[in-house]
C-alpha positions as a Markdown table, in Angstrom:
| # | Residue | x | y | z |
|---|---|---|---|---|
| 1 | Unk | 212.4 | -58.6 | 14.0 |
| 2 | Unk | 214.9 | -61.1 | 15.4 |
| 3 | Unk | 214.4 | -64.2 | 17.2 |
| 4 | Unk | 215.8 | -64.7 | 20.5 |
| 5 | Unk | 217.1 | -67.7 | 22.3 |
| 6 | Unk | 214.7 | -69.9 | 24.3 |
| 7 | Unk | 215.1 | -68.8 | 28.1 |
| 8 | Unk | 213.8 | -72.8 | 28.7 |
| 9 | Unk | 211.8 | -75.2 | 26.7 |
| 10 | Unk | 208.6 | -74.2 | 27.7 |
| 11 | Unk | 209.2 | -70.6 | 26.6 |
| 12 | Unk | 209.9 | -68.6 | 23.2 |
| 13 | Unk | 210.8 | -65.1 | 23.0 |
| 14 | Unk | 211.2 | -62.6 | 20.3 |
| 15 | Unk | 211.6 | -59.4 | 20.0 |
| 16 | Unk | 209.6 | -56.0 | 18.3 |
| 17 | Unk | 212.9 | -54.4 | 17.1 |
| 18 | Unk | 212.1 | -50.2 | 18.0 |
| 19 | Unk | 216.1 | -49.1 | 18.2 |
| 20 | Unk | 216.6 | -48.2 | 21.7 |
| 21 | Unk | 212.6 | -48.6 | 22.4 |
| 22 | Unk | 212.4 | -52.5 | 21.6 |
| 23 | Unk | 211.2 | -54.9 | 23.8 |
| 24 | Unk | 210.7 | -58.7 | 24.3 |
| 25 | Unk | 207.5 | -60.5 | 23.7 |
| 26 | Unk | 207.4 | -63.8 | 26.0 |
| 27 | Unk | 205.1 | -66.9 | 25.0 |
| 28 | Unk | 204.7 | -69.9 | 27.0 |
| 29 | Unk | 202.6 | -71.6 | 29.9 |
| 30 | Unk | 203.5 | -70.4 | 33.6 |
| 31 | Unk | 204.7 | -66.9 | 33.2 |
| 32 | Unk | 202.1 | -65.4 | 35.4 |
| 33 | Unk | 204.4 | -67.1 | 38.2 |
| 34 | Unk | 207.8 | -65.4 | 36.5 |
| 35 | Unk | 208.6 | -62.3 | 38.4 |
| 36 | Unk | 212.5 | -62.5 | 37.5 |
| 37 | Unk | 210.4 | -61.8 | 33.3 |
| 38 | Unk | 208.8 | -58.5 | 34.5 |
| 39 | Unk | 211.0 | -57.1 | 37.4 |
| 40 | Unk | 214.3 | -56.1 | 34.7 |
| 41 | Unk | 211.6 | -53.6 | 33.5 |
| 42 | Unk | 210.1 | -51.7 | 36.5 |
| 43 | Unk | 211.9 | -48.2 | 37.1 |
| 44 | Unk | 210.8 | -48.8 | 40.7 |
| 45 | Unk | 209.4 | -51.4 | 42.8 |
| 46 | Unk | 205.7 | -50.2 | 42.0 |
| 47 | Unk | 203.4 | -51.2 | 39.8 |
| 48 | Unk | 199.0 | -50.8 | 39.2 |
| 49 | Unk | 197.3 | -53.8 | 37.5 |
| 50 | Unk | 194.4 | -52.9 | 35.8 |
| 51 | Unk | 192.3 | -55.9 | 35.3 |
| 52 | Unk | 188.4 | -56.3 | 35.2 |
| 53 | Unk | 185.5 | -58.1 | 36.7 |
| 54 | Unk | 186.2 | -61.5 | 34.7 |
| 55 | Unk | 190.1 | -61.6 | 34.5 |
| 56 | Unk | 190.5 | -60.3 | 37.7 |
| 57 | Unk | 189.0 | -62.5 | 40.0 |
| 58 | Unk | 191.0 | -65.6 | 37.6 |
| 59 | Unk | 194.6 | -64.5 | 37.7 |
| 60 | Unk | 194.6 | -60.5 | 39.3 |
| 61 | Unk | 195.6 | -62.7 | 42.8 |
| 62 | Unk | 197.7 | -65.0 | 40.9 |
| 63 | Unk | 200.1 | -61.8 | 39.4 |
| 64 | Unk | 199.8 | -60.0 | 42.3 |
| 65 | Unk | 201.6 | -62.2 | 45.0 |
| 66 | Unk | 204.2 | -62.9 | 41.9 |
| 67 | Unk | 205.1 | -59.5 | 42.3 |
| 68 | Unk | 205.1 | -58.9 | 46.1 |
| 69 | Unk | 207.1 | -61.9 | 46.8 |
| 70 | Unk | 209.7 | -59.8 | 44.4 |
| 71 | Unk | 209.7 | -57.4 | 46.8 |
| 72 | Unk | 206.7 | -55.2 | 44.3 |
| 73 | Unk | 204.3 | -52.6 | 46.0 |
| 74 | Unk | 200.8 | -53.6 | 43.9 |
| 75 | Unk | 198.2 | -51.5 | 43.5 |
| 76 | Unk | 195.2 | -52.9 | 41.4 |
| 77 | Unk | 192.6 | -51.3 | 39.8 |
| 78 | Unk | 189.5 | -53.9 | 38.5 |
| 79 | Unk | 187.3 | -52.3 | 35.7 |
| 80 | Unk | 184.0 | -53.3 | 34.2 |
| 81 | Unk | 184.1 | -56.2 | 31.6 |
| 82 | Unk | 183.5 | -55.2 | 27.8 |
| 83 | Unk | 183.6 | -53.3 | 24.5 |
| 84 | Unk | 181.1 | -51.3 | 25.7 |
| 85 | Unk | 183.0 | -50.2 | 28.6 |
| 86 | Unk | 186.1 | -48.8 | 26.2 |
| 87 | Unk | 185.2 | -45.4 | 26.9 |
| 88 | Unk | 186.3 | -42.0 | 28.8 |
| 89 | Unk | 184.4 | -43.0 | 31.4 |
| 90 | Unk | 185.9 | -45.8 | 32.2 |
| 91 | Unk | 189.4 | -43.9 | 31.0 |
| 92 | Unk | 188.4 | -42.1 | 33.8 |
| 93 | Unk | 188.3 | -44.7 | 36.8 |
| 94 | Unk | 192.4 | -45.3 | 35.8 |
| 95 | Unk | 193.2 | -42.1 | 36.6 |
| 96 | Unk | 191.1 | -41.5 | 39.4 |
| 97 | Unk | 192.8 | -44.7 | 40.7 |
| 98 | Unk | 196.3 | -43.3 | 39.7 |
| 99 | Unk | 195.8 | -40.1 | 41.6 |
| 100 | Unk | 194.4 | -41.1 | 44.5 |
| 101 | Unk | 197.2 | -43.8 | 45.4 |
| 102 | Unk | 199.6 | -41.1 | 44.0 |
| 103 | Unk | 201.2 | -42.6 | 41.4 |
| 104 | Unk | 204.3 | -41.6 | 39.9 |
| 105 | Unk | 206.2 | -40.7 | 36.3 |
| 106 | Unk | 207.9 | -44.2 | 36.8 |
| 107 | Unk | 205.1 | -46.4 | 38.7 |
| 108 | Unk | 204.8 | -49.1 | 35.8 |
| 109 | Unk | 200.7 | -49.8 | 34.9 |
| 110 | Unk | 200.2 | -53.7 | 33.7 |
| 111 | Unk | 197.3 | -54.4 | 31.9 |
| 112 | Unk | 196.2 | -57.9 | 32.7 |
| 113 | Unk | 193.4 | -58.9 | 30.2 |
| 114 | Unk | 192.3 | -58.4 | 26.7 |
| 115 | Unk | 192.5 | -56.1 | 24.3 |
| 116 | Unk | 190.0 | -53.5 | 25.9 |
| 117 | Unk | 191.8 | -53.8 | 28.9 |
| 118 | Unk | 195.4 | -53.5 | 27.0 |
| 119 | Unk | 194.3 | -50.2 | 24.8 |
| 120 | Unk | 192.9 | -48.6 | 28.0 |
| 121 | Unk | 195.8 | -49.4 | 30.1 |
| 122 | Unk | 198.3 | -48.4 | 27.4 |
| 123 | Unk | 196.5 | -44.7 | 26.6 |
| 124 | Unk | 196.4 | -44.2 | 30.6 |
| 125 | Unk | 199.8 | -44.7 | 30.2 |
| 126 | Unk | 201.0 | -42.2 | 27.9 |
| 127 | Unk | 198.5 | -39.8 | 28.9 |
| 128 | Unk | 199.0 | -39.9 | 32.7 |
| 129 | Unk | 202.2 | -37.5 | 33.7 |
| 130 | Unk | 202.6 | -37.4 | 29.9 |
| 131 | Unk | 203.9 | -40.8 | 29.7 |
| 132 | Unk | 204.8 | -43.6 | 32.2 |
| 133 | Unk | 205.5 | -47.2 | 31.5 |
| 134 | Unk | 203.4 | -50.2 | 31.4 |
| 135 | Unk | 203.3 | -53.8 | 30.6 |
| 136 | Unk | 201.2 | -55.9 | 28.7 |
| 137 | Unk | 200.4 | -59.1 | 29.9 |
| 138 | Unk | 197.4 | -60.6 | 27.6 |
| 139 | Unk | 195.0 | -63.0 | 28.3 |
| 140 | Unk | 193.0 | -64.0 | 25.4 |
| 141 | Unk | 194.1 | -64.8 | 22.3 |
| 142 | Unk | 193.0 | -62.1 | 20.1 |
| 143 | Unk | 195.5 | -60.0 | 22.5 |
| 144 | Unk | 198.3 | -61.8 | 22.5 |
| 145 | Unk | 198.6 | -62.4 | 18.9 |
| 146 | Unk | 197.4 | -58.7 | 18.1 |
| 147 | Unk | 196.4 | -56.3 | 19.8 |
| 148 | Unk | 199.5 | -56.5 | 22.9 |
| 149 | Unk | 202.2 | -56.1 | 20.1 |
| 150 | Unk | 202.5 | -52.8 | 18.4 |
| 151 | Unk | 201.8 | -49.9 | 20.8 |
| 152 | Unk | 198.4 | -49.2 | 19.2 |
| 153 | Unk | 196.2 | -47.7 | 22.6 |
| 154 | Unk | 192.5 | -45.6 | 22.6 |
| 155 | Unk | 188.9 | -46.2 | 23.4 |
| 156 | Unk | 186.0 | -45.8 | 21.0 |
| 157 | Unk | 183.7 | -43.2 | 20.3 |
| 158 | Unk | 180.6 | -44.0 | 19.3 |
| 159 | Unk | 180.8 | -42.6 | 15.9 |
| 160 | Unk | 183.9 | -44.4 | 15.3 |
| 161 | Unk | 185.8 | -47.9 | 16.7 |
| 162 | Unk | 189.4 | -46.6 | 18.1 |
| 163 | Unk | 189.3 | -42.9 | 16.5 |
| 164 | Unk | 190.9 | -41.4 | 19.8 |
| 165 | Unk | 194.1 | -42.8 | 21.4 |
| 166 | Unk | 198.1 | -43.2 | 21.0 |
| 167 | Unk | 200.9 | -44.9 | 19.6 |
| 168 | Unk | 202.2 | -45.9 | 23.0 |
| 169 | Unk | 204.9 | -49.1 | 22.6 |
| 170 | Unk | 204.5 | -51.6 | 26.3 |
| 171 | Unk | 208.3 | -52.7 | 27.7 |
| 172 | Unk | 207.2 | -56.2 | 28.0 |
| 173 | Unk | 205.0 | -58.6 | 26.3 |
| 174 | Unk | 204.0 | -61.6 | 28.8 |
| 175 | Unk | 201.6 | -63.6 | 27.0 |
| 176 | Unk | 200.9 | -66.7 | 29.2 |
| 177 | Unk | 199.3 | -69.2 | 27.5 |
| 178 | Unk | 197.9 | -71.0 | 30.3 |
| 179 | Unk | 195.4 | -68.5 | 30.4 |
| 180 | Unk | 193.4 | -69.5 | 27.5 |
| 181 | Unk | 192.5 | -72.3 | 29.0 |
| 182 | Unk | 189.2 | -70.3 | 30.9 |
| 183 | Unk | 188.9 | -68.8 | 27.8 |
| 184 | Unk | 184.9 | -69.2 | 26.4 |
| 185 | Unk | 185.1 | -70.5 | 22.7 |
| 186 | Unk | 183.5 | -67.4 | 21.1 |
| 187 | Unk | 186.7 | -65.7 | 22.6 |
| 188 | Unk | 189.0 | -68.0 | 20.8 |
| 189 | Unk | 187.7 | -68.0 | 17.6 |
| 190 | Unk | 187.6 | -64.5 | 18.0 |
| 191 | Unk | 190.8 | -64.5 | 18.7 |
| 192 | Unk | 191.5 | -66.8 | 15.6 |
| 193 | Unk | 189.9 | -63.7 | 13.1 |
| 194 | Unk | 193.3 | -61.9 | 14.3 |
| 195 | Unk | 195.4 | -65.0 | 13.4 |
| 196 | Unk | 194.1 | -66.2 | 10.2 |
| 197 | Unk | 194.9 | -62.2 | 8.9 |
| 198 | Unk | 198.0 | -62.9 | 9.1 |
| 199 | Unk | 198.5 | -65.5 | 6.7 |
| 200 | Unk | 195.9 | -63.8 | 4.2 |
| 201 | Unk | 198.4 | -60.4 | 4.3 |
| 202 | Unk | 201.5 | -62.2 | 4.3 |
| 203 | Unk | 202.3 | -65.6 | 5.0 |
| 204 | Unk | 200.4 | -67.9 | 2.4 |
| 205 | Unk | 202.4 | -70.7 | 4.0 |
| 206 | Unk | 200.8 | -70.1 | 7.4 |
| 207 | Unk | 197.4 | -69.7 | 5.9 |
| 208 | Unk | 198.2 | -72.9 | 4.5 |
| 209 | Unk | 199.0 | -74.8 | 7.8 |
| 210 | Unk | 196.1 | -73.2 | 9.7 |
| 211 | Unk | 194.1 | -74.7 | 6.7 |
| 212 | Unk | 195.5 | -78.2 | 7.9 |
| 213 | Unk | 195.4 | -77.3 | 11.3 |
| 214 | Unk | 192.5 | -75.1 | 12.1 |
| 215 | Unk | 190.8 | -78.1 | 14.4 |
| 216 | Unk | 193.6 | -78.7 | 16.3 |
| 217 | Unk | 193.1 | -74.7 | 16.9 |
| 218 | Unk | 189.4 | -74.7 | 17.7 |
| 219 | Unk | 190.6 | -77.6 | 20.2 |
| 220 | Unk | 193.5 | -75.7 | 22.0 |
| 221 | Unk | 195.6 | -78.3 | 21.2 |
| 222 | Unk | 198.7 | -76.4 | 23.1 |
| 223 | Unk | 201.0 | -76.9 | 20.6 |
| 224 | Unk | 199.2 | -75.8 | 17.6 |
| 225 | Unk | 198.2 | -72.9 | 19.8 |
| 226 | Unk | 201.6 | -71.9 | 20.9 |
| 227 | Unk | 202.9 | -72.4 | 17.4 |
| 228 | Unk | 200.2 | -70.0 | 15.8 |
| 229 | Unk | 200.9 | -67.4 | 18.6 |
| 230 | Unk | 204.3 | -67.0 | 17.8 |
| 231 | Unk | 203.9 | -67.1 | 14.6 |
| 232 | Unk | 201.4 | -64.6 | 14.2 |
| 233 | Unk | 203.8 | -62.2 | 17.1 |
| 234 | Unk | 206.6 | -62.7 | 14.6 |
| 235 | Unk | 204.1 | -61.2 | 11.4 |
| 236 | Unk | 203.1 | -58.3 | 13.7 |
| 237 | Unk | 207.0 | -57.6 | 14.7 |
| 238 | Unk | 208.0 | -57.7 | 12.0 |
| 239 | Unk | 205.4 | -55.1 | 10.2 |
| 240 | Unk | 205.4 | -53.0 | 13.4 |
| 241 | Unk | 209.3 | -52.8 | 13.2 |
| 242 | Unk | 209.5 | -51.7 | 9.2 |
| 243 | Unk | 206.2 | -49.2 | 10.0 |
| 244 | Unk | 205.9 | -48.2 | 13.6 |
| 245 | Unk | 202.9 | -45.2 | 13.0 |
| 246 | Unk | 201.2 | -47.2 | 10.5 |
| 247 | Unk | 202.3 | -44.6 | 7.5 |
| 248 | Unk | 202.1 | -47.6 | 4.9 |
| 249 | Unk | 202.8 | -51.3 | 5.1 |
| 250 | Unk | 201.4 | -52.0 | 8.7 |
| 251 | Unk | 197.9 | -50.3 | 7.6 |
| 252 | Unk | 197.7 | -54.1 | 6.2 |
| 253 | Unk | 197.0 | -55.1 | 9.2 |
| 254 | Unk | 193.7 | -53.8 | 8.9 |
| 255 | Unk | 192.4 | -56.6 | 6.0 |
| 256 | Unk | 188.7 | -56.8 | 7.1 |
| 257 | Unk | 188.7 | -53.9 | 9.8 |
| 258 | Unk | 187.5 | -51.5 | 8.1 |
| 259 | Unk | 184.1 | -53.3 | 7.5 |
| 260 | Unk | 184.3 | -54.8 | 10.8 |
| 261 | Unk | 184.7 | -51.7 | 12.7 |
| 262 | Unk | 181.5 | -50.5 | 11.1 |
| 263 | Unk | 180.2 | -54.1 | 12.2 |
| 264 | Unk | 180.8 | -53.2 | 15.5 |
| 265 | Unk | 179.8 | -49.6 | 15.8 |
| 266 | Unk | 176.4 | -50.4 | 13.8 |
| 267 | Unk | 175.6 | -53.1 | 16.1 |
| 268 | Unk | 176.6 | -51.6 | 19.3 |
| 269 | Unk | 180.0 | -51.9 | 20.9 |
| 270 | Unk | 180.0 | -55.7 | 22.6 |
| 271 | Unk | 177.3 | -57.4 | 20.5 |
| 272 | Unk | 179.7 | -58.3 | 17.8 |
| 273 | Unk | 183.2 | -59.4 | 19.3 |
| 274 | Unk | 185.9 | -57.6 | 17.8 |
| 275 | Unk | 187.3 | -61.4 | 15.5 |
| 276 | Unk | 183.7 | -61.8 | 14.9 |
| 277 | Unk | 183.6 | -58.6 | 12.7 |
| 278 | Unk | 186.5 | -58.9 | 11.8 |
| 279 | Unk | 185.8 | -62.4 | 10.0 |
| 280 | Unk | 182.6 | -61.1 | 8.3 |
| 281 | Unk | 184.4 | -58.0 | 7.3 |
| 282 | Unk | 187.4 | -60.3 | 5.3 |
| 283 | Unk | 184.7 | -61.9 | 4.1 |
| 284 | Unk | 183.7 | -58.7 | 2.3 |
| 285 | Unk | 187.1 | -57.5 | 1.4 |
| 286 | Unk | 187.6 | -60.8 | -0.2 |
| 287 | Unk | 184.6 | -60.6 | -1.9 |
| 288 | Unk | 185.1 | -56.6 | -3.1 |
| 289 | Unk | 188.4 | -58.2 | -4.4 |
| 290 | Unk | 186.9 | -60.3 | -6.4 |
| 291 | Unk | 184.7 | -58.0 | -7.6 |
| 292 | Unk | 187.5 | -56.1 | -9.0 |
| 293 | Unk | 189.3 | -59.1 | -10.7 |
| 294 | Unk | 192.2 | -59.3 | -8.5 |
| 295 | Unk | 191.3 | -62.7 | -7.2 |
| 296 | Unk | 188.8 | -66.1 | -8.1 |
| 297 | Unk | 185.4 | -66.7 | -6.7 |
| 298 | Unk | 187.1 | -70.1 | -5.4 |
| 299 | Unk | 189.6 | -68.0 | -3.1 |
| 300 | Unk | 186.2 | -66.0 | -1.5 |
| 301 | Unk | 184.9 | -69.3 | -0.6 |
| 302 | Unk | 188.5 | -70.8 | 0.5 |
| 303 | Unk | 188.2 | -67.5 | 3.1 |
| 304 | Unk | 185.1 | -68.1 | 3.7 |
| 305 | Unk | 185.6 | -71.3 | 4.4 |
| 306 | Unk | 188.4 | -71.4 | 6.8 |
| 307 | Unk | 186.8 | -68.5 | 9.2 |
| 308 | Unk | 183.7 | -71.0 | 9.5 |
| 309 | Unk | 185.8 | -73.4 | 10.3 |
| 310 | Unk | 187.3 | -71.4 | 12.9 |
| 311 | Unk | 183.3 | -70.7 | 14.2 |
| 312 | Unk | 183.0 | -67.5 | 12.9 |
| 313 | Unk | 180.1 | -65.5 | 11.0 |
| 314 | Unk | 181.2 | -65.3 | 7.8 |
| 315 | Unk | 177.8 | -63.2 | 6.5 |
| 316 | Unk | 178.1 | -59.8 | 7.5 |
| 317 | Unk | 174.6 | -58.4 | 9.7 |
| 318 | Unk | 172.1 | -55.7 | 7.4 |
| 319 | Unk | 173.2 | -52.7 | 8.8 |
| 320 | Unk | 172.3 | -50.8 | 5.2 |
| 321 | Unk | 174.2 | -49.9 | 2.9 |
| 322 | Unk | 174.2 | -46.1 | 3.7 |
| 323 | Unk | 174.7 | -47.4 | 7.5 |
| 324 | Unk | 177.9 | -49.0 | 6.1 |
| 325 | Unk | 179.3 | -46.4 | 4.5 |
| 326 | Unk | 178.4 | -43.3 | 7.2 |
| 327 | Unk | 180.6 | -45.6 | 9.9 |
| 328 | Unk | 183.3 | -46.3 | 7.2 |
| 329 | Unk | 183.6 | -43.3 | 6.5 |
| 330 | Unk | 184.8 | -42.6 | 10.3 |
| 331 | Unk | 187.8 | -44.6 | 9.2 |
| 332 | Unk | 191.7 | -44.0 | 10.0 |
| 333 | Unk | 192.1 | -45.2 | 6.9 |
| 334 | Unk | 190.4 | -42.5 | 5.4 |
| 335 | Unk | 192.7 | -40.2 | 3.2 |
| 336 | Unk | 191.4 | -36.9 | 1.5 |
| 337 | Unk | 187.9 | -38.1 | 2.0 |
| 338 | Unk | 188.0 | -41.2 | 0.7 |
| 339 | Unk | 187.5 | -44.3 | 2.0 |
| 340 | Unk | 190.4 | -47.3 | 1.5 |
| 341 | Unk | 190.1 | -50.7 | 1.8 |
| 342 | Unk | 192.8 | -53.2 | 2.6 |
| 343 | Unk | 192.1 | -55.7 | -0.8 |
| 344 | Unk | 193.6 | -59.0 | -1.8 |
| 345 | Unk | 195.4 | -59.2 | -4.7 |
| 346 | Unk | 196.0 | -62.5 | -4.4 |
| 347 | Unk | 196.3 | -64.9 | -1.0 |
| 348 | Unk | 198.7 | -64.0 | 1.2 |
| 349 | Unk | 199.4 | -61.0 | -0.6 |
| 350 | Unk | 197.3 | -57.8 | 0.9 |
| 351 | Unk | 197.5 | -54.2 | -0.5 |
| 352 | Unk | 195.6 | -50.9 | 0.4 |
| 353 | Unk | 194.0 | -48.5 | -1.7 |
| 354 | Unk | 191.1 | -46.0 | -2.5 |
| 355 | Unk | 191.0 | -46.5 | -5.8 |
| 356 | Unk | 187.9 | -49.4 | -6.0 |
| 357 | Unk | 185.0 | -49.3 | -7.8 |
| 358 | Unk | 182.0 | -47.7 | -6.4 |
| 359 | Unk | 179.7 | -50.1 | -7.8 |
| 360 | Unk | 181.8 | -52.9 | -6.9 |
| 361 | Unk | 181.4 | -51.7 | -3.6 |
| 362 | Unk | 178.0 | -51.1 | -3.3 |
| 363 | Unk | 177.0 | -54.6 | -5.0 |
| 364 | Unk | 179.4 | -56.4 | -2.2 |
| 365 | Unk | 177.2 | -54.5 | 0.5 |
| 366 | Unk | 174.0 | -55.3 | -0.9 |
| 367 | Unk | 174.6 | -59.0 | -1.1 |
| 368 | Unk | 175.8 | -59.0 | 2.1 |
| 369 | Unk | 172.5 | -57.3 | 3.6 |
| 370 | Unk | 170.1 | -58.9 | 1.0 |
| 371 | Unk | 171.9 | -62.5 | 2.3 |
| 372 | Unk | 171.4 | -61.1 | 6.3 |
């Protein structure tokens, strides 16, 4: 990953270096009004927004005569709003909208919202006509510091959190930052779950200034939120260049998920936000970590410590532990049929493996439902 220059002061871009299959990823206030950032990358002057019922009535207008005063034909399509709604079904309603307003191979889909809306939007896209492009433009912050970069697209089953989809890669990132400003505040610290990864996988100095910055971040102080946006885009790049297909080092990514995606599936898709089980499930890994002797019971409470700060559950909800480990074991992670954990073998410094002790295991998932 390679920094680019600044385009103006408001604005940073980088880049997700793919060879001839890289693209930019644009961060700064305003862009929804920037049709000269998204009109390089349209095969033709055509393109179907997919929002839904709460981003769409905020900023689907807003985009849309962006484009058509570039001369852009838009077409939008306006889903329903939620994790429950990351389905077939709703799969569905894309390409009914697709063929019915014939839609071609280079028609460009833009998914404005986020991340159920960008995962949705991204599999339509390599699935309809076997691939056509789209753009992401994310507007919460869990999307535009995670799940917009990267190219990972699907909907869930309900026997497993994002079991069926695609590695799909967008041809633009546009993530305006004025958009978090309608943003509820369970939606940015959910959003913050996604950040504070980063720095526990990789970047202990980041985890260190989001330790003396986290309020400012809870705040939206602009500035601390544009700085941890980029620098969470530039972690993801960077492990998305080196591992595209997640067949090592970007299966990091996952510190927490794989405990939060049973969260989530347990609970029923929507009643725990995505961050939010994400930050319980850290909790855990940090916690099976320590079982293990890899790190101190300080560092579990440092974790700890820092997602409540960002106001997020930090005790995971008593699912059981057999409950636990039937949805874990619907994992991707999941090699020769054994469950693996992302673990912390120190902060910022993340590994993955299957080989963790049982009991270790099952004593972290007791205390976690006997503390629910």
């Amino acid at each position: 990953m390679r920094s680019l220059l600044r385009t103006d002061l408001a604005m940073q871009t980088l880049s997700v270096d793919l060879g001839d299959r890289a693209y930019p990823i644009h961060i700064g206030p305003g862009l929804l009004g920037r049709s000269d950032l998204v009109l390089p990358f349209l095969k033709q002057k055509r393109a179907v927004i997919v929002s839904n019922t709460t981003v769409g009535p905020l900023y689907l207008a807003r985009l849309t005569r962006t484009l058509a005063s570039a001369g852009v034909q838009v077409e939008p399509v306006v889903l329903p709003d939620g994790e429950s709604y990351k389905n077939w079904k709703t799969l569905n309603l894309i390409f009914d909208a697709l063929l019915t307003q014939r839609a071609e191979r280079k028609t460009t889909l833009i998914a404005l919202g986020g991340g159920v809306i960008g995962d949705l939007t991204g599999f339509a896209a390599a699935c309809y006509q076997r691939g056509m492009p789209f753009i992401q433009v994310p507007t919460t912050l869990l999307a535009q510091v995670d799940s917009s970069v990267g190219g990972k697209t699907g909907i869930n089953h309900p026997l497993g959190k994002n079991m069926i989809g695609a590695f799909y890669q967008p041809q633009l990132v546009l993530a305006d930052t004025d958009t978090l400003s309608t943003l509820p505040d369970r939606e940015l610290s959910a959003g913050l779950a996604e950040v504070i990864k980063y720095g526990l996988i990789r970047d202990l100095p980041f985890l260190e200034w989001l330790e003396a910055n986290m309020e400012k971040l809870v705040a939206r102080d602009p500035e601390a939120l544009a700085y941890a946006i980029t620098r969470s885009c530039q972690n993801k790049a960077e492990v998305v260049a080196a591992d595209e297909r997640e067949s090592g080092q970007r299966a990091l990514l996952n510190l927490g998920h794989t405990f939060g995606h049973a969260i989530e599936a347990g609970m029923g898709y929507g009643v725990w936000l995505h961050g939010e089980g994400v930050s319980a499930g850290t909790v855990l890994a940090a916690e099976l970590s320590r079982r293990m002797g890899l790190i101190a019971p300080a560092d579990v409470d440092r974790v700890a410590a820092l997602f409540h700060r960002a106001g997020l559950p930090v005790v995971a909800p008593a699912l059981g532990y057999d409950a636990y480990m039937n949805f874990m074991g619907v994992d991707k992670k999941v090699e020769a049929g054994r469950i693996r954990f992302v673990l912390l073998r120190k902060l910022g410094e993340a590994f993955i493996s299957g080989n963790y002790d049982p009991e270790a295991l099952r004593a972290t998932l007791s205390e976690a439902v006997s503390a629910s």
